[in-house]
VEXDREN-2710 file (C-alpha; in Angstrom, 1 decimal):
% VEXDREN-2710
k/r/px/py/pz
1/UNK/0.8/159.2/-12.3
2/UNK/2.9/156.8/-14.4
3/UNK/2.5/153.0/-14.0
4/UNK/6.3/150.7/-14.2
5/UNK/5.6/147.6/-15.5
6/UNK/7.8/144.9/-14.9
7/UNK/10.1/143.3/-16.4
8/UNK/8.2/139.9/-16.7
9/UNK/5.3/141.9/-18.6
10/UNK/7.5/143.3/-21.1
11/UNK/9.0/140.0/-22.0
12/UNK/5.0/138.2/-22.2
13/UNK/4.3/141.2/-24.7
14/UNK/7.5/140.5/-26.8
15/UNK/6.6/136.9/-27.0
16/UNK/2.7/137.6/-27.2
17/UNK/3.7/140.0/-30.5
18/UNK/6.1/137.7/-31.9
19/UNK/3.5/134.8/-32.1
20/UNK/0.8/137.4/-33.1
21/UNK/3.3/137.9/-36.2
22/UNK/4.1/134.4/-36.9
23/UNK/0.6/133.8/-36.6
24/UNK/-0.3/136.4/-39.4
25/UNK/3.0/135.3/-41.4
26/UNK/2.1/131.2/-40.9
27/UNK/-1.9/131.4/-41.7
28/UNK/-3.2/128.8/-43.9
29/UNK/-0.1/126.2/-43.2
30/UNK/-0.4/123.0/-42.5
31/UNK/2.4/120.9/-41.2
32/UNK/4.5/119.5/-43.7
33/UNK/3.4/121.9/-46.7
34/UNK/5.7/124.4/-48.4
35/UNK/5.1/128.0/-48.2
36/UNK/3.8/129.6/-50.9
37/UNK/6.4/130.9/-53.7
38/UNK/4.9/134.3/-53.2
39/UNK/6.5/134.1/-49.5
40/UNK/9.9/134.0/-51.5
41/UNK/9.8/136.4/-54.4
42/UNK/9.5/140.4/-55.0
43/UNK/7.0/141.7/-56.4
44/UNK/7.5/144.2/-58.8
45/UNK/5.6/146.5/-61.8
46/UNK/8.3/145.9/-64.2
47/UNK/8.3/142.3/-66.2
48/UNK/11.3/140.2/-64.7
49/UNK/13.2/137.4/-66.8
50/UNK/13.9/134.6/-64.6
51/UNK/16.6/133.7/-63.6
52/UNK/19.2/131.1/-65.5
53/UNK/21.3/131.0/-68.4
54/UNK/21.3/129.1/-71.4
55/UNK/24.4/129.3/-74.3
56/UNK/24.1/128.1/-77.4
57/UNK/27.8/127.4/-79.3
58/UNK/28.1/125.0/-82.6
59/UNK/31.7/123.9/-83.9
60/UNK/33.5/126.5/-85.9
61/UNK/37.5/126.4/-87.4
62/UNK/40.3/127.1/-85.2
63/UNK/41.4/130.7/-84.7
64/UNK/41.6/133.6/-82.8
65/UNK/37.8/134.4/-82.5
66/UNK/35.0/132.4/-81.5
67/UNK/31.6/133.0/-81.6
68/UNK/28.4/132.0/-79.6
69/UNK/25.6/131.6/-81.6
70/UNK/23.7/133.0/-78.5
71/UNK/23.2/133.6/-74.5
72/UNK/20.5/133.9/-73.1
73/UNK/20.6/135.4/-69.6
74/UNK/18.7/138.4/-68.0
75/UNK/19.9/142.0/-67.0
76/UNK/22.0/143.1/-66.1
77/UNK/24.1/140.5/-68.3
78/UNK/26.9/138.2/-67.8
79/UNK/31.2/138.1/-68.7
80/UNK/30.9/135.0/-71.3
81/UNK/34.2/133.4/-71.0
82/UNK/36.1/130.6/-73.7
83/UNK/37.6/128.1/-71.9
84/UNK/40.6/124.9/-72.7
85/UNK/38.9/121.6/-71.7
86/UNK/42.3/119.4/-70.4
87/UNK/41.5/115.6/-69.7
88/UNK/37.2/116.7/-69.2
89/UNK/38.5/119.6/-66.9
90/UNK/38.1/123.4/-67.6
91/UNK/41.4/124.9/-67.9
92/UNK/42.6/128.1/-68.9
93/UNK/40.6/130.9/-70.1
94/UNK/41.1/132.5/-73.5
95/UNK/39.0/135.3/-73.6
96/UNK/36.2/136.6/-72.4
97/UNK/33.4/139.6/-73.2
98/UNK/31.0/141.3/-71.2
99/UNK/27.6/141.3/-72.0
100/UNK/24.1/143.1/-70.7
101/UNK/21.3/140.7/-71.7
102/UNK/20.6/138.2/-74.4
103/UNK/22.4/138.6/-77.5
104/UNK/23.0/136.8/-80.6
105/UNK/26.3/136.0/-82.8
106/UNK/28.9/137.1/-79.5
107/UNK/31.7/137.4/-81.5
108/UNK/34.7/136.8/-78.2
109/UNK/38.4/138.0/-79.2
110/UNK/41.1/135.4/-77.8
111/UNK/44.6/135.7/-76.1
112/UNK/45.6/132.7/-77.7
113/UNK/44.4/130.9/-80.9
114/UNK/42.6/128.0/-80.6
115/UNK/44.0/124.6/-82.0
116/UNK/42.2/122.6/-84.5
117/UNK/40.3/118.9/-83.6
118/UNK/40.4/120.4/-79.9
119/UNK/37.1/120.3/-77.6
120/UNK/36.5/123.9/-75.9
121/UNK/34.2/125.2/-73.6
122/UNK/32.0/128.7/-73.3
123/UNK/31.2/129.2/-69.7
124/UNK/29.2/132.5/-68.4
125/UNK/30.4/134.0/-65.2
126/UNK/28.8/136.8/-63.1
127/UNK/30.1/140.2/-63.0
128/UNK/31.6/141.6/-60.2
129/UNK/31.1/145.0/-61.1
130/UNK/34.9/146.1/-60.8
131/UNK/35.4/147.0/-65.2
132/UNK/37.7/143.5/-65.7
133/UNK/37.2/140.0/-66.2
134/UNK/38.8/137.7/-63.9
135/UNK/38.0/134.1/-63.2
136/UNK/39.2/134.2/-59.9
137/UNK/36.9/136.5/-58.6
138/UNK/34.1/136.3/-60.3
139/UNK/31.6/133.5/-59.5
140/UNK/30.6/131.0/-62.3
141/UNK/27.1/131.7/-63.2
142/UNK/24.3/128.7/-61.9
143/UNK/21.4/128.1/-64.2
144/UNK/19.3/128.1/-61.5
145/UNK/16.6/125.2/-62.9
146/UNK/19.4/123.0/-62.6
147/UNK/22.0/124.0/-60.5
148/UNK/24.5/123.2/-62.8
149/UNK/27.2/126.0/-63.8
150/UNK/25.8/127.3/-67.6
151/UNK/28.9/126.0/-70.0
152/UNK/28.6/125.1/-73.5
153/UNK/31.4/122.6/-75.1
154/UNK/32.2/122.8/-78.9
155/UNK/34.9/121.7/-81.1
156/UNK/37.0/122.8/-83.6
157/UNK/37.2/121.9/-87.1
158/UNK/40.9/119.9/-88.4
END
């Protein structure tokens, strides 16, 4: 013989398990204290870089190639992007290359030469994964410890 249990009871067992979980999930808080970073991150058996991007760029003549002394930033890698600087604003983007991790001496080929005794910037971007670099779709890359997008500025010799 089968037993029908109401409606009412099904709902008081929802909301009995639900604060059984958030019970379990909750345990050791106390009001006002912050969860434990643990609650937030993935575990994993392979070392992780953290997260956040740092670029290291000195002044160098004017031309049609720049290079980035380094970027530091972790798998899968970044597009690192020259940029103009116009009246202290990014402007147009003269090149860019892709890279997969921290590298050294990122030698990046430009569409158009820079000019000498002008201030440029080197700004990393996140890959979309489409095979091409545009700075329209893809997102500027946050150091995270900051929040601040990760640009470098540098000048060129006259």
């Amino acid at each position: 013989m089968m037993k029908h249990f109401s409606t009412g009871s099904f709902i008081v067992g929802i909301i009995l398990g639900v604060l059984l979980m958030s019970i379990q999930f909750y345990r050791g808080f106390t009001a006002g204290s912050e969860p434990p970073a643990s609650l937030f991150t993935a575990t994993s058996t392979t070392p992780t870089i953290k997260e956040g991007g740092s670029i290291s760029v000195a002044g160098q003549p004017a031309g049609d190639t720049v290079v980035v002394e380094s970027v530091t930033v972790p798998a899968p890698g970044v597009w690192v992007a020259v940029r103009e600087v116009i009246d202290n604003d990014l402007g147009n983007v003269l090149g860019a290359v892709r890279i997969s991790g921290p590298r050294s001496h990122v030698a990046i080929s430009l569409l158009r030469a820079t000019e000498p005794g002008r201030t440029y910037a080197i700004q990393l971007y996140r890959d979309d994964t489409s095979g091409a670099f545009d700075a329209t779709f893809n997102s500027a890359y946050v150091d995270f410890d900051t929040g601040a997008r990760a640009v470098a500025y540098f000048t060129t010799a006259d």
